[in-house]
C-alpha positions in Angstrom: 2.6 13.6 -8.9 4.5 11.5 -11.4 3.6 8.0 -11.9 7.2 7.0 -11.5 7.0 8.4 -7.9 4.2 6.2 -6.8 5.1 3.5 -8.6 8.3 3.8 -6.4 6.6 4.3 -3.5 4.9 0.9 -3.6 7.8 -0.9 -4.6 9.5 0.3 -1.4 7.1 -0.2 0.7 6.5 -3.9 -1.0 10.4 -4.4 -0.6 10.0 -3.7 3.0 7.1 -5.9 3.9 9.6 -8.8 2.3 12.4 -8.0 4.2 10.9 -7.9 7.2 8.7 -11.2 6.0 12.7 -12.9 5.7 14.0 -11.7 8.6 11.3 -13.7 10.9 11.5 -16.2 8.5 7.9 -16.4 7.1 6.7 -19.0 5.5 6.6 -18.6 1.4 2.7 -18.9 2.4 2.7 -15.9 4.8 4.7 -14.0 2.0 2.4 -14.7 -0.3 -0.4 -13.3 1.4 1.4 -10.3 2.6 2.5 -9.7 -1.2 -1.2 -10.1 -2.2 -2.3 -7.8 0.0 -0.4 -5.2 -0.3 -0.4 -5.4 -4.1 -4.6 -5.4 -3.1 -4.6 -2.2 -1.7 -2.1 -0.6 -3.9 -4.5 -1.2 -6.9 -7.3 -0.2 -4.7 -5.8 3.2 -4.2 -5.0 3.8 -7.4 -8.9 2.7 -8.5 -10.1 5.2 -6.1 -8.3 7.9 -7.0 -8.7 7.5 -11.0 -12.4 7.2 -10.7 -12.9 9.6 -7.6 -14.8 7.3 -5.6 -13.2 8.7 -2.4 -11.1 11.5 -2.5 -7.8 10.0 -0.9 -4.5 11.7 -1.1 -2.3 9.7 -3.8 1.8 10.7 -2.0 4.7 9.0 -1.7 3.3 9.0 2.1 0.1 7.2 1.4 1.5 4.8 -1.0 3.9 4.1 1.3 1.5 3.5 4.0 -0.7 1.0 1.9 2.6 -1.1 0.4 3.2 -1.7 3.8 -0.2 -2.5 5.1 -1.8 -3.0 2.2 -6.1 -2.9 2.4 -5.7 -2.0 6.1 -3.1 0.7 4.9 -5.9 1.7 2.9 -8.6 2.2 5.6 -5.7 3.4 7.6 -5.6 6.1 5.3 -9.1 6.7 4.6 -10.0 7.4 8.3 -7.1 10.3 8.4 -8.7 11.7 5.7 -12.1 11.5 7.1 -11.3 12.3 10.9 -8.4 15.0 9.7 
């Protein structure tokens, strides 16, 4: 999978966390946190996967899934792994 890809992936899913953060007018505090966490759990993906701590699929699906949630994206993602 291409960097680029990923890379994209996140940003989407970051870009969708904001516009949904905007639309029920979050504070720029709540934003912030969202933002934080999601950019949390998109580095914690990518650490996993580098250094093959767990074996988690790295797709435009996952990355998705975590720059939405974020670290609960994560989990989210290792317990399909685990119980799939």
């Amino acid at each position: 999978m291409e960097i680029f890809e990923l890379v994209l992936s996140f940003l989407i899913g970051f870009l969708t966390v904001s516009l949904i953060g905007a639309l029920f007018s979050l504070k720029t505090k709540g934003l912030f946190r969202i933002a934080l966490n999601s950019l949390g759990g998109a580095v914690a993906l990518m650490i996993l996967s580098i250094f093959k701590v767990a074996v988690l699929p790295v797709n435009p699906v996952s990355a998705l899934m975590v720059g939405l949630l974020g670290v609960p994206g994560l989990i989210a993602v290792w317990l399909i792994v685990v119980f799939l």
